[in-house]
MIDOSE-1310 file (N, C-alpha, C; in nm, 2 decimals, decimal comma, always signed):
residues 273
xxxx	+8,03/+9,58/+8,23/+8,05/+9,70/+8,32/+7,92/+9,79/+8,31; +7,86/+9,87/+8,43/+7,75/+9,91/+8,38/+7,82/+10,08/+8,39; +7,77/+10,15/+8,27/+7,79/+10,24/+8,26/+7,74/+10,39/+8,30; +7,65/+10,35/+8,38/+7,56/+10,43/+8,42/+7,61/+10,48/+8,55
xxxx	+7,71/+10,56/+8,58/+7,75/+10,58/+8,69/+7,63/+10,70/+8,80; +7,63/+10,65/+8,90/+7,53/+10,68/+9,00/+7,56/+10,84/+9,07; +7,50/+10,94/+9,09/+7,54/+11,04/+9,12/+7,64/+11,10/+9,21; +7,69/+11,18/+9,21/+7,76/+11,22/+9,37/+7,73/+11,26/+9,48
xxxx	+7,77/+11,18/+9,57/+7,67/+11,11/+9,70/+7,78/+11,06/+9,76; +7,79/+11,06/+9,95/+7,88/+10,98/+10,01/+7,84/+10,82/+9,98; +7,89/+10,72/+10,01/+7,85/+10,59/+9,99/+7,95/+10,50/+9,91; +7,91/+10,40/+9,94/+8,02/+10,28/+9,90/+7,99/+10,28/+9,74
xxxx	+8,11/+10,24/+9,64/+8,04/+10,19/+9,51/+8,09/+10,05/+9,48; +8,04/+9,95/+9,46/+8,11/+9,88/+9,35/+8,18/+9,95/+9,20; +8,33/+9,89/+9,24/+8,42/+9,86/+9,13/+8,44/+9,73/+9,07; +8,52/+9,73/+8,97/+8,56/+9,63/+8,92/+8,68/+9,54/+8,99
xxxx	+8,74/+9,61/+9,11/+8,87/+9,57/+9,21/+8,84/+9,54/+9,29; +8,69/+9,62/+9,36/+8,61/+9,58/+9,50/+8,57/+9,69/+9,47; +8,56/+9,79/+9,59/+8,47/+9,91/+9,66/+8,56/+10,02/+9,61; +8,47/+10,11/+9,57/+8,51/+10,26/+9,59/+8,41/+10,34/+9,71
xxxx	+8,46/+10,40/+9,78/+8,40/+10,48/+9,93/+8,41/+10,66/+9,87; +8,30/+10,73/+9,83/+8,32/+10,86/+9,87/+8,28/+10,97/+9,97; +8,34/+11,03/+10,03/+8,28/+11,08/+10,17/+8,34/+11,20/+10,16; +8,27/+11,28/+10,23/+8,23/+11,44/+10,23/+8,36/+11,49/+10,28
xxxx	+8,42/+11,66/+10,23/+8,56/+11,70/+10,30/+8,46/+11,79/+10,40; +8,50/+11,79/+10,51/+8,46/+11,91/+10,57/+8,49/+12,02/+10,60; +8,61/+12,03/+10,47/+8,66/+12,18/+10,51/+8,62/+12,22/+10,38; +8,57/+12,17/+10,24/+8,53/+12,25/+10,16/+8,40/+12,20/+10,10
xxxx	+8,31/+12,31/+10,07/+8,18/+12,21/+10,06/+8,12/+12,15/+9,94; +8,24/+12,14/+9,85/+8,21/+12,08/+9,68/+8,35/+12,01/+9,74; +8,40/+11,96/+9,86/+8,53/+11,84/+9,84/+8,46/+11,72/+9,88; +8,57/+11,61/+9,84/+8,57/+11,50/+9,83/+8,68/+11,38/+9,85
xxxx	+8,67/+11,29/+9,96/+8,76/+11,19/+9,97/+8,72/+11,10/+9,92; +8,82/+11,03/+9,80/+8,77/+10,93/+9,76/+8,91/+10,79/+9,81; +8,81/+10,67/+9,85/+8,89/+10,58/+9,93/+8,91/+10,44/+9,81; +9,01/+10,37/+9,74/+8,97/+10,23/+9,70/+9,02/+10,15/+9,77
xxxx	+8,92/+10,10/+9,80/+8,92/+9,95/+9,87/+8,99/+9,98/+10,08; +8,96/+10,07/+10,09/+8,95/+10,11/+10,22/+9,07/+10,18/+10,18; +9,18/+10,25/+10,13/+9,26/+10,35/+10,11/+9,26/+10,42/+10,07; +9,27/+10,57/+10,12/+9,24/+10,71/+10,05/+9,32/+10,70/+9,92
xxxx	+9,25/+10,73/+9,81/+9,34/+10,75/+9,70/+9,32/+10,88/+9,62; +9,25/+10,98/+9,65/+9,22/+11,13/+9,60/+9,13/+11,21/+9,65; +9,18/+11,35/+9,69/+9,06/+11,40/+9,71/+9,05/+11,52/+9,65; +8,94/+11,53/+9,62/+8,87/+11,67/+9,51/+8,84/+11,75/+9,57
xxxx	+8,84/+11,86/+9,49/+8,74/+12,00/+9,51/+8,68/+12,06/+9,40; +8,57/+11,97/+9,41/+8,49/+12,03/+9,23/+8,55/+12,15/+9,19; +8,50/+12,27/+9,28/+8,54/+12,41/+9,27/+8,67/+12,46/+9,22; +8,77/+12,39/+9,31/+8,92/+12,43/+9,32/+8,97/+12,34/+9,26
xxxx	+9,03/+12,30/+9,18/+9,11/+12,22/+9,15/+9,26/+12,23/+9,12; +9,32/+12,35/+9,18/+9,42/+12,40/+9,18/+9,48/+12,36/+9,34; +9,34/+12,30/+9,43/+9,39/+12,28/+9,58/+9,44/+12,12/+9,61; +9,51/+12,08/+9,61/+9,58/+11,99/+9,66/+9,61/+11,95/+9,81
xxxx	+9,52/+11,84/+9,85/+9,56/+11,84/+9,99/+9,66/+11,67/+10,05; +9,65/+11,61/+9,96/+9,78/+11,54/+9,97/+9,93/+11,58/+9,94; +10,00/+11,60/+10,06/+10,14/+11,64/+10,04/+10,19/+11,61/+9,90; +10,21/+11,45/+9,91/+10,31/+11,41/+9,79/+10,30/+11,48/+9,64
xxxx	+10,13/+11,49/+9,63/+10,11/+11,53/+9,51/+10,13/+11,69/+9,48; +10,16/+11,75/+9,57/+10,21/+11,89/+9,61/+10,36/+11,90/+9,55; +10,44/+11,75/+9,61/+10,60/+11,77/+9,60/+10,58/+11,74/+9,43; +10,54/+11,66/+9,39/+10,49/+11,62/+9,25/+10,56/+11,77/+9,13
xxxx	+10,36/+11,84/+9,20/+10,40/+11,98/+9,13/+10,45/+12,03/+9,12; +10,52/+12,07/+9,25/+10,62/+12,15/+9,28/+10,76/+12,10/+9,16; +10,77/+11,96/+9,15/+10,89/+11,93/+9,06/+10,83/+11,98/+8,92; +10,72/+11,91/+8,88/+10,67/+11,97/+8,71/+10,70/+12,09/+8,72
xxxx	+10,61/+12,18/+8,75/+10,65/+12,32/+8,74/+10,79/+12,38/+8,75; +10,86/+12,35/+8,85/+11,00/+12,37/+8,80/+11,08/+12,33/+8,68; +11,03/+12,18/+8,63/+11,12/+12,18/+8,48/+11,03/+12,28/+8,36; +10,87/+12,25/+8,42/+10,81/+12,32/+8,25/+10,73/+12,44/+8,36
xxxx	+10,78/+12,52/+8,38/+10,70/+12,68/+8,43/+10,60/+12,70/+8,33; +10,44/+12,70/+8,41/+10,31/+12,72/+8,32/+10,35/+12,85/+8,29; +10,37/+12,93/+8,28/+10,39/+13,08/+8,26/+10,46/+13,11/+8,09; +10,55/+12,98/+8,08/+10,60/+13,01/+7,95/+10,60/+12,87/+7,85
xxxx	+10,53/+12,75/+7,92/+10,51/+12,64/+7,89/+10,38/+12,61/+7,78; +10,43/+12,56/+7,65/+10,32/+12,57/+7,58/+10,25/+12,45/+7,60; +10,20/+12,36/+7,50/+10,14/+12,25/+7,51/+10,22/+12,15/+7,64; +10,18/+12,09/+7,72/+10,26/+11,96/+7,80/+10,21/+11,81/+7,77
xxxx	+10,26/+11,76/+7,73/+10,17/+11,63/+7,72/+10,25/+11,54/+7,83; +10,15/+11,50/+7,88/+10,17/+11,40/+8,03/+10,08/+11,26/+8,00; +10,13/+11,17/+8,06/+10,08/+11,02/+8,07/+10,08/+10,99/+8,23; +9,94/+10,97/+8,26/+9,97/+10,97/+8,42/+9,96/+10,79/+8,43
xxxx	+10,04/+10,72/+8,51/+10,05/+10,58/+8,48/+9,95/+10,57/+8,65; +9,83/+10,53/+8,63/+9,73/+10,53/+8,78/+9,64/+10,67/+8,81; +9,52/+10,64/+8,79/+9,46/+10,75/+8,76/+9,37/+10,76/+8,91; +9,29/+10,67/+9,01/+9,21/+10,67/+9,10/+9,12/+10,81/+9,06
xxxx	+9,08/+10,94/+9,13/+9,03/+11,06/+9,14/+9,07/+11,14/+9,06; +9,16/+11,12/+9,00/+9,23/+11,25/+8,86/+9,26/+11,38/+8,92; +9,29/+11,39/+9,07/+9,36/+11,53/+9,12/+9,47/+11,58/+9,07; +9,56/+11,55/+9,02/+9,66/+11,57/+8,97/+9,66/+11,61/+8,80
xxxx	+9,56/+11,46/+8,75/+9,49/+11,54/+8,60/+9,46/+11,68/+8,59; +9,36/+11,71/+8,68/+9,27/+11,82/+8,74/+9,39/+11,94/+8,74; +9,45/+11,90/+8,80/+9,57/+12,04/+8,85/+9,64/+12,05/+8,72; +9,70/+11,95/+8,64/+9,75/+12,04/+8,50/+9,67/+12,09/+8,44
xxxx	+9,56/+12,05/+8,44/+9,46/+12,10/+8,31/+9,43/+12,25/+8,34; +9,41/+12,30/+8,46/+9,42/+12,40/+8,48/+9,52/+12,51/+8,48; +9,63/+12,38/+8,50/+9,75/+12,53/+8,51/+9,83/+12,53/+8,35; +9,79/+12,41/+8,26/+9,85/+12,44/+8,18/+9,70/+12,43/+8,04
xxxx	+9,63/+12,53/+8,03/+9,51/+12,47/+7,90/+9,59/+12,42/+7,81; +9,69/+12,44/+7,78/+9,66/+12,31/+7,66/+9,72/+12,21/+7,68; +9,77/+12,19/+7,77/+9,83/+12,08/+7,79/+9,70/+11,94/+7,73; +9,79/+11,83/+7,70/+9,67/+11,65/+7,66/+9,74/+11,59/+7,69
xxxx	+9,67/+11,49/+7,78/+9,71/+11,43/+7,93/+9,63/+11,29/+7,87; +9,68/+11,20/+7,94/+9,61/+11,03/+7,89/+9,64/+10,97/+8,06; +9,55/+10,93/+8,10/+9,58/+10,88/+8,25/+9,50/+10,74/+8,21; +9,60/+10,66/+8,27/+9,53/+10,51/+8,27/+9,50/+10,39/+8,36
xxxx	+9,40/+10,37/+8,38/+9,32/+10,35/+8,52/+9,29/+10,18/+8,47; +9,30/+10,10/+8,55/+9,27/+9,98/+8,54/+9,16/+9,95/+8,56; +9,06/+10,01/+8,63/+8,93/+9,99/+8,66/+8,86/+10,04/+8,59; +8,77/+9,97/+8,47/+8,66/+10,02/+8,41/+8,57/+10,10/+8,48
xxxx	+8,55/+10,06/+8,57/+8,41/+10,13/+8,68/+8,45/+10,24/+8,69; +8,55/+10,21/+8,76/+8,62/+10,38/+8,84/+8,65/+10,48/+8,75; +8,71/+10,43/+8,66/+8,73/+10,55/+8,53/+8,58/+10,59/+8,50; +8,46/+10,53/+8,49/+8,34/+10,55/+8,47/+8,27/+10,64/+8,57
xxxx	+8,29/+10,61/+8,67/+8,25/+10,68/+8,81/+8,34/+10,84/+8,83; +8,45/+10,79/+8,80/+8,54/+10,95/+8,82/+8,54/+11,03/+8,72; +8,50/+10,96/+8,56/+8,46/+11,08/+8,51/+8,30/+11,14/+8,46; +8,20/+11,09/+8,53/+8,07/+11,10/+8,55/+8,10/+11,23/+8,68
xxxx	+8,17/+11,21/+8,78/+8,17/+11,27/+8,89/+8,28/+11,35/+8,91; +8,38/+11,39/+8,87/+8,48/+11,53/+8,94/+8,48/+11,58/+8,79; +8,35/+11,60/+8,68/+8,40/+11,71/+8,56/+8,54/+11,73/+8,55; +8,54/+11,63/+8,49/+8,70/+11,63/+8,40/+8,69/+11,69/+8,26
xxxx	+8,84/+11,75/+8,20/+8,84/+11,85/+8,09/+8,78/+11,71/+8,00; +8,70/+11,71/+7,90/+8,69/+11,61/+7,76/+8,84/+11,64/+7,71; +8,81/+11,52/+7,64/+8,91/+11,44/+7,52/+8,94/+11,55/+7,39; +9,01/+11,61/+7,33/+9,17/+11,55/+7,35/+9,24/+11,56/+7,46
xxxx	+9,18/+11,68/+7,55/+9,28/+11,76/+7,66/+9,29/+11,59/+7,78; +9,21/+11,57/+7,80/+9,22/+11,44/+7,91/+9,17/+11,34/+7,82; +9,19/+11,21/+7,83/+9,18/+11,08/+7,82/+9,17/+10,98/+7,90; +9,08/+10,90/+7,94/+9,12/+10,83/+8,03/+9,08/+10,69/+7,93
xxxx	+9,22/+10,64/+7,95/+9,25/+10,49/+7,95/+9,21/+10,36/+8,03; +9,10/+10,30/+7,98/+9,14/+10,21/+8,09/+9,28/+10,07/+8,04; +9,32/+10,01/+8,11/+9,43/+9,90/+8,11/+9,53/+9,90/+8,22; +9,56/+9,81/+8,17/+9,70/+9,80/+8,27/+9,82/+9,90/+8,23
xxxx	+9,89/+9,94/+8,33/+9,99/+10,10/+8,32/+10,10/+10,04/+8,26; +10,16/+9,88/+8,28/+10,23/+9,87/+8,21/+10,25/+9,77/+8,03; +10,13/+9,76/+8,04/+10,08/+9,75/+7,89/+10,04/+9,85/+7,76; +9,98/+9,92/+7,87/+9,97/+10,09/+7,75/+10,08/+10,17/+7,76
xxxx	+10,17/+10,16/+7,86/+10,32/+10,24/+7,87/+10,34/+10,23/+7,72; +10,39/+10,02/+7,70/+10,45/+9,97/+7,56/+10,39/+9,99/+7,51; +10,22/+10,11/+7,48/+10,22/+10,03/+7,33/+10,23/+10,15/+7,31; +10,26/+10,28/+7,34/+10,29/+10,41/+7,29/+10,38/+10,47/+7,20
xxxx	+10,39/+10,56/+7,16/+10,52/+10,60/+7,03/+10,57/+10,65/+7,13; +10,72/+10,61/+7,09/+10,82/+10,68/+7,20/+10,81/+10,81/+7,19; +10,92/+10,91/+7,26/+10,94/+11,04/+7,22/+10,82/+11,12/+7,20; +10,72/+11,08/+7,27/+10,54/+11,17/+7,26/+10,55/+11,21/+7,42
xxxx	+10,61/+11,22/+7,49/+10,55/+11,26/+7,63/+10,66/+11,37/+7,68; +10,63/+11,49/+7,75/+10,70/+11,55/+7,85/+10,72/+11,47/+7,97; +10,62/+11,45/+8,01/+10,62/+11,37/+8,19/+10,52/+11,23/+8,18; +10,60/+11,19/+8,28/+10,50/+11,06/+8,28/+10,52/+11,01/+8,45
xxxx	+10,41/+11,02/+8,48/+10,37/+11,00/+8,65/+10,32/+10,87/+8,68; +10,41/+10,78/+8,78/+10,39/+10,69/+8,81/+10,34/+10,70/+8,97; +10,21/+10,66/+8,96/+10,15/+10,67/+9,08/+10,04/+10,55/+9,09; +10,07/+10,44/+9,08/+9,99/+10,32/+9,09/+10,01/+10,22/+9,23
xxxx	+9,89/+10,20/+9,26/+9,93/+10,13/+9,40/+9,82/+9,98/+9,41; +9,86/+9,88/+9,46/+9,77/+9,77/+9,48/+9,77/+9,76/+9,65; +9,67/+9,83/+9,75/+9,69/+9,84/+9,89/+9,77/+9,98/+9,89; +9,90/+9,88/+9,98/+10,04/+10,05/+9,97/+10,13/+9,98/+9,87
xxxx	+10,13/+9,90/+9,81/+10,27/+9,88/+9,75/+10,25/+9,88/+9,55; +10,33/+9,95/+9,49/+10,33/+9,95/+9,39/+10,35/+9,77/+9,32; +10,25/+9,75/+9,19/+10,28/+9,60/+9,20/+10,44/+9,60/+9,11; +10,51/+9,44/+9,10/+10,66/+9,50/+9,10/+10,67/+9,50/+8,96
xxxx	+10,62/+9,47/+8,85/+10,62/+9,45/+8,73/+10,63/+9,65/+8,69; +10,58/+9,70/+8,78/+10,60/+9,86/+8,72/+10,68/+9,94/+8,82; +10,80/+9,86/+8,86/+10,88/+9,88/+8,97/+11,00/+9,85/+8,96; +11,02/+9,79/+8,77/+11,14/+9,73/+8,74/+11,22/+9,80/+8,67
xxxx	+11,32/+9,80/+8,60/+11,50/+9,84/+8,49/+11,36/+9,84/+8,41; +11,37/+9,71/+8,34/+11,26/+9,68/+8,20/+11,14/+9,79/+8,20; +11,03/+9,78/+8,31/+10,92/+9,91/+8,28/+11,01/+10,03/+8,29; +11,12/+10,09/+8,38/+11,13/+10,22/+8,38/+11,20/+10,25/+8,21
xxxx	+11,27/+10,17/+8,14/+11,32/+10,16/+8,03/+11,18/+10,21/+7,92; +11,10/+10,16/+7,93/+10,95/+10,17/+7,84/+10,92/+10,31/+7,89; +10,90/+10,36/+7,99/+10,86/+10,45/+8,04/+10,92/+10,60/+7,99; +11,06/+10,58/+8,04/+11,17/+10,67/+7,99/+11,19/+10,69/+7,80
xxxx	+11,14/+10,58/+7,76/+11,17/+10,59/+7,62/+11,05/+10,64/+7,55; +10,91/+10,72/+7,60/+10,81/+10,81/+7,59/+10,86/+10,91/+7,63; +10,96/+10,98/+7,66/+11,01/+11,11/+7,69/+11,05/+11,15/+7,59; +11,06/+11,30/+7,53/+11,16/+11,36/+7,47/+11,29/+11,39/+7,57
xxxx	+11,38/+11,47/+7,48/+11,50/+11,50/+7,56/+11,51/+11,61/+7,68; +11,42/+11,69/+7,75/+11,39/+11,76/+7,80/+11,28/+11,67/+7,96; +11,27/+11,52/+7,91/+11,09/+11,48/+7,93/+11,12/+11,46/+8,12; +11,06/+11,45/+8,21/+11,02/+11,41/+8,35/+10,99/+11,31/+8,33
xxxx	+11,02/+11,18/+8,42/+10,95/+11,07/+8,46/+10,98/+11,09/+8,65; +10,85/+11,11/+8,74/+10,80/+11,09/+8,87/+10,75/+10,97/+8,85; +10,80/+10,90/+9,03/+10,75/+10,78/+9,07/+10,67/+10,80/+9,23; +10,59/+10,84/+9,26/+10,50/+10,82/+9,43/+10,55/+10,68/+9,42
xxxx	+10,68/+10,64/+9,54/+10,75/+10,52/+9,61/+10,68/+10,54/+9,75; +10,59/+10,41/+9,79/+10,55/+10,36/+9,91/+10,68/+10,33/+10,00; +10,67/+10,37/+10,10/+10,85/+10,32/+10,16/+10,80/+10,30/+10,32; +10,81/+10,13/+10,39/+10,82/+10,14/+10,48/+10,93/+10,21/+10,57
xxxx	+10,94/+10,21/+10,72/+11,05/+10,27/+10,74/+11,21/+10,18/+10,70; +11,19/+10,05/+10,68/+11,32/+10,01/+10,66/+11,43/+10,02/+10,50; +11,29/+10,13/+10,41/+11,34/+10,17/+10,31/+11,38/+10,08/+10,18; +11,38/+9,96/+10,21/+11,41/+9,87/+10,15/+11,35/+9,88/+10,01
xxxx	+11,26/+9,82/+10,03/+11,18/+9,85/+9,86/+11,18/+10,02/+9,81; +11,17/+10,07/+9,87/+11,20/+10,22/+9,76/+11,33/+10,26/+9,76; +11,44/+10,19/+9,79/+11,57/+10,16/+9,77/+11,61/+10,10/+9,64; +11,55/+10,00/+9,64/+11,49/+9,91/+9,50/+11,49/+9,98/+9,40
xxxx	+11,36/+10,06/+9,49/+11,25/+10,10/+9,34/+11,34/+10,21/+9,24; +11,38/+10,34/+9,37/+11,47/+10,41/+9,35/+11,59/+10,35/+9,27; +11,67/+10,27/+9,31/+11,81/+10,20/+9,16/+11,73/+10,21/+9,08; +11,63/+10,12/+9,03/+11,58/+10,10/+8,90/+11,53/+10,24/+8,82
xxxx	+11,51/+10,31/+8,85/+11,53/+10,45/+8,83/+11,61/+10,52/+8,80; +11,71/+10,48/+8,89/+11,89/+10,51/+8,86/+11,96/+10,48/+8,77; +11,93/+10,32/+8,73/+11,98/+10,24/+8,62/+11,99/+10,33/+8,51; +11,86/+10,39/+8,51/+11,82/+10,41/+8,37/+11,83/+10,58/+8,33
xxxx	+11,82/+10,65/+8,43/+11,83/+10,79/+8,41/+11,97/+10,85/+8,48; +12,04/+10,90/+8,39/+12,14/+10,99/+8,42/+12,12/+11,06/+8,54; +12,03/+11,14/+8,55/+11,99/+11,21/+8,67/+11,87/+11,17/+8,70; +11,88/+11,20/+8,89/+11,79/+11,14/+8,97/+11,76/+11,24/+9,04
xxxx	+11,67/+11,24/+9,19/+11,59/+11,32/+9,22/+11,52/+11,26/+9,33; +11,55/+11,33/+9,46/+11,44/+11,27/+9,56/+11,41/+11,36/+9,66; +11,26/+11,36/+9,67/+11,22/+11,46/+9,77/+11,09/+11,43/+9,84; +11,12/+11,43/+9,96/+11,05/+11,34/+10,07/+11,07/+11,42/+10,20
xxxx	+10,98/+11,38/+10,26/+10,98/+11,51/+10,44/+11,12/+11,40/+10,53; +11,20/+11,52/+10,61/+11,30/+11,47/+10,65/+11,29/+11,32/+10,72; +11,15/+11,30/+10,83/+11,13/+11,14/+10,90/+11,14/+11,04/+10,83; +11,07/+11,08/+10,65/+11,05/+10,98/+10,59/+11,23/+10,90/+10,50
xxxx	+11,30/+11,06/+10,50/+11,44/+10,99/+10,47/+11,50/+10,96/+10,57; +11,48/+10,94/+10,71/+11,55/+10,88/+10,80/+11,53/+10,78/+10,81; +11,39/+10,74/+10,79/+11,32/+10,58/+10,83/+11,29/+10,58/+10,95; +11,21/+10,68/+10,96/+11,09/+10,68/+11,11/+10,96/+10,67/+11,07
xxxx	+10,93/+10,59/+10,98/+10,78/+10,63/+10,96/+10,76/+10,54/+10,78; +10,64/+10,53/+10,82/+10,56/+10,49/+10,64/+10,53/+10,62/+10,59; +10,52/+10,65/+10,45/+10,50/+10,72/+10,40/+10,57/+10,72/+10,26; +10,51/+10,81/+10,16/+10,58/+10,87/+10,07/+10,70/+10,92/+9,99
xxxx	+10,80/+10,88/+9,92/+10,92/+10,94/+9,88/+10,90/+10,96/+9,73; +10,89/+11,06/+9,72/+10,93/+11,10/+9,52/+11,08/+11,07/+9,50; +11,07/+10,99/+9,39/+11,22/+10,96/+9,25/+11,16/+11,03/+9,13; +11,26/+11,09/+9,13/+11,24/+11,19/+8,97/+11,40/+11,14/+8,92
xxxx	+11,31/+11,11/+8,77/+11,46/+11,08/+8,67/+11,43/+11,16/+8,53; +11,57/+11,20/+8,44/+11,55/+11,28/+8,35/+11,69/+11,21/+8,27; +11,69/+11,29/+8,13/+11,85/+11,28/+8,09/+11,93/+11,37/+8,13; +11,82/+11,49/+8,16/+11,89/+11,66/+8,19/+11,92/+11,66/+8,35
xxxx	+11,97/+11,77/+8,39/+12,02/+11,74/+8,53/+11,87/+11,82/+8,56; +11,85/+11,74/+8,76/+11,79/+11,79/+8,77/+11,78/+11,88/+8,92; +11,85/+12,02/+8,89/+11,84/+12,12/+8,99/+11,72/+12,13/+9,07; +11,75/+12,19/+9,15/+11,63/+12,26/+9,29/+11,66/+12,41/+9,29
xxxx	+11,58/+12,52/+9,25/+11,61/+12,65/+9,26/+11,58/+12,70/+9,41; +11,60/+12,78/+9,45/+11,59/+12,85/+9,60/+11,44/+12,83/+9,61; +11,36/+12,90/+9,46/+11,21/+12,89/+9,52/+11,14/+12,74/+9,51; +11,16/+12,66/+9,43/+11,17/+12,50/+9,48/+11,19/+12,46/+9,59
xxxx	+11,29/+12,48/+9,66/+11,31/+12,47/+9,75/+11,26/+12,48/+9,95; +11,20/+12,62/+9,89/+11,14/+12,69/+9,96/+11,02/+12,65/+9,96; +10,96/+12,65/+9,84/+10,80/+12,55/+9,85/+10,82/+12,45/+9,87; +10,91/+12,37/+9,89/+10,89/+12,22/+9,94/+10,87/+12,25/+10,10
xxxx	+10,99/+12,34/+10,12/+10,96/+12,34/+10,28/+10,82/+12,42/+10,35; +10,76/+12,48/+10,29/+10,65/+12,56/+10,29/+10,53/+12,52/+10,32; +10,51/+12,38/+10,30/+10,36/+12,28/+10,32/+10,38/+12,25/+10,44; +10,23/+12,16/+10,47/+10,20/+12,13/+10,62/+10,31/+12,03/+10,67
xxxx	+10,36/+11,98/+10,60/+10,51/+11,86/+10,58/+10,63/+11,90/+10,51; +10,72/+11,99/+10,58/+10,82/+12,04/+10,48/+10,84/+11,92/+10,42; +10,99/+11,94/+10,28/+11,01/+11,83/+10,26/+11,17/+11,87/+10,19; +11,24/+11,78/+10,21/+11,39/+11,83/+10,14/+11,36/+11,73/+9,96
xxxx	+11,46/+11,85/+9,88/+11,48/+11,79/+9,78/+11,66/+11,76/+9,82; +11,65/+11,62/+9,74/+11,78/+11,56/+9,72/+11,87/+11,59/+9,58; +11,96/+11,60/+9,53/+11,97/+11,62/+9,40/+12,10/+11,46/+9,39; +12,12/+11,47/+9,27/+12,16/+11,34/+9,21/+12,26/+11,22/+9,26
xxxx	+12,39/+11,35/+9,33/+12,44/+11,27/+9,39/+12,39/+11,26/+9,55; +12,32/+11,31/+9,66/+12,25/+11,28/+9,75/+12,18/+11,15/+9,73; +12,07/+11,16/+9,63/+11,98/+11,08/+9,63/+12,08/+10,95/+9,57; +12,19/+10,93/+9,47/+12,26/+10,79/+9,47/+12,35/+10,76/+9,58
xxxx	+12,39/+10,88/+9,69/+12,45/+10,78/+9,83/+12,32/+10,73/+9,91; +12,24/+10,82/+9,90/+12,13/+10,74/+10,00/+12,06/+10,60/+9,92; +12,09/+10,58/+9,80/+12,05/+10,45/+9,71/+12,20/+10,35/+9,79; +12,27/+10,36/+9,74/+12,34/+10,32/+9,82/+12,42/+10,19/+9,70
xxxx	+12,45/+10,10/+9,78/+12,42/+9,92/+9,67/+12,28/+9,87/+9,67; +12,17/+9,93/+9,73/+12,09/+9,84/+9,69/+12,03/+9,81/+9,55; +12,01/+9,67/+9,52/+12,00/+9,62/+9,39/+11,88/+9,67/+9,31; +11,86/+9,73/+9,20/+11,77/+9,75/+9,16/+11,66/+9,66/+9,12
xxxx	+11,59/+9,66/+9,03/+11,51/+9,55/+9,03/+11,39/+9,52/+8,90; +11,43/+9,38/+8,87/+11,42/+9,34/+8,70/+11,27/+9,20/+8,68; +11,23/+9,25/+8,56/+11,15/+9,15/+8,55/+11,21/+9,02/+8,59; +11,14/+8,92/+8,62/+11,18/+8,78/+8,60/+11,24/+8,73/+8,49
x	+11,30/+8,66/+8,48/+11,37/+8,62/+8,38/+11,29/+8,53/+8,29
């Protein structure tokens, strides 16, 4: 792997996956869209990193902040499972200093190139891992994490080995009793697989959690659905609520029993045998 990552500049890079593409925002003039393998997967704002211009990762915060409010929230420790651009890194490190965050990125390169290029906080506060998300999940000590954000994509679809009972079980058992586990679920319109993905989530957490813009829970459309699971319940306050609907994409939050009728029977989903 060469470690010399090349400045920041529009242009294609070799990765270790294929191509990484960065190209200019034009609405801010230190932003940045970064594309892997022809799919937008982050975009920055050297300057701002409090600005978020992907919805989902909007509805994300909006859920963190509600269970841990930066205002009275001491240390957070997060494990982000899929790291592409680290916008999301970016946005705790700022809202919470001390939070120490471990994000794990499969691509040597790219973890080399994104942290050469969007000044990320140094180590302890950020880490970047490279490996597979569901290999460093297992090899962690349980009971070390607040939240753990599952945002990994191969194309649009999460691959299924971190989509199953068995990983959300690994996953969940890095929480304390207070802890968040978010999933970013690809969902075409027929819902099917984030039906799936959603049980397997259910299986395992007492309380569930879904919040997604109204087309995308009808099944008019590709896009995005958040599953949030906990042991603790997990409410929507009026101002949650209100900030969901508040972005360029309102979005409803679902709460436990909502989001298990709209699960429905569909079967959750387990490693191979």
């Amino acid at each position: 792997m060469d470690t010399r990552a090349p400045r920041l500049a529009p242009g294609l890079y070799p990765i270790d996956t294929g191509t990484a593409e960065l190209q200019r925002d034009g609405d801010a003039a230190d932003g940045w869209l970064l594309k892997i393998n022809g799919v937008q997967s982050s975009h920055i704002v050297l300057s701002d990193p409090l600005r978020l211009d992907f919805e989902y990762m909007r509805w994300i915060i909006a859920l963190v902040e509600e269970r841990f409010p930066p205002e009275t929230t001491g240390r957070l420790r997060a494990l982000h499972q899929g790291g592409g651009g680290c916008s999301m890194p970016r946005y705790l490190a700022a809202r919470y200093p001390d939070a120490r965050q471990v994000v794990v990125e499969l691509d040597g390169q790219l973890a080399e190139y994104v942290r050469a290029w969007f000044d990320l906080p140094k180590a302890p506060l950020l880490r970047l891992r490279v490996g597979e998300a569901r290999e460093v999940t297992e090899s962690l000590t349980p009971g070390t994490r607040d939240l753990v954000i599952r945002d990994v994509f191969a194309g649009s679809r999460t691959p299924h080995r971190l989509t199953t009972v068995e990983f959300t079980h690994a996953s969940a058992a890095l929480l304390d009793g207070n802890g968040l586990f978010v999933a970013n679920v690809g969902s075409a319109p027929d819902q099917v697989t984030a039906k799936e993905e959603a049980a397997s989530i259910a299986e395992v957490f007492p309380y569930v959690a879904v919040v997604a813009d109204p087309a995308m829970l009808k099944g008019r459309r590709y896009g995005n659905i958040i599953v949030a699971g906990s042991d603790t319940p997990l409410d929507a306050s009026a101002d949650l609520r209100r900030r969901l609907l508040g972005g360029g994409v309102p979005a409803q939050f679902w709460d436990d029993a909502q989001a298990r009728a709209w699960i429905g029977n569909s079967r959750s989903r387990h490693d191979p045998a």
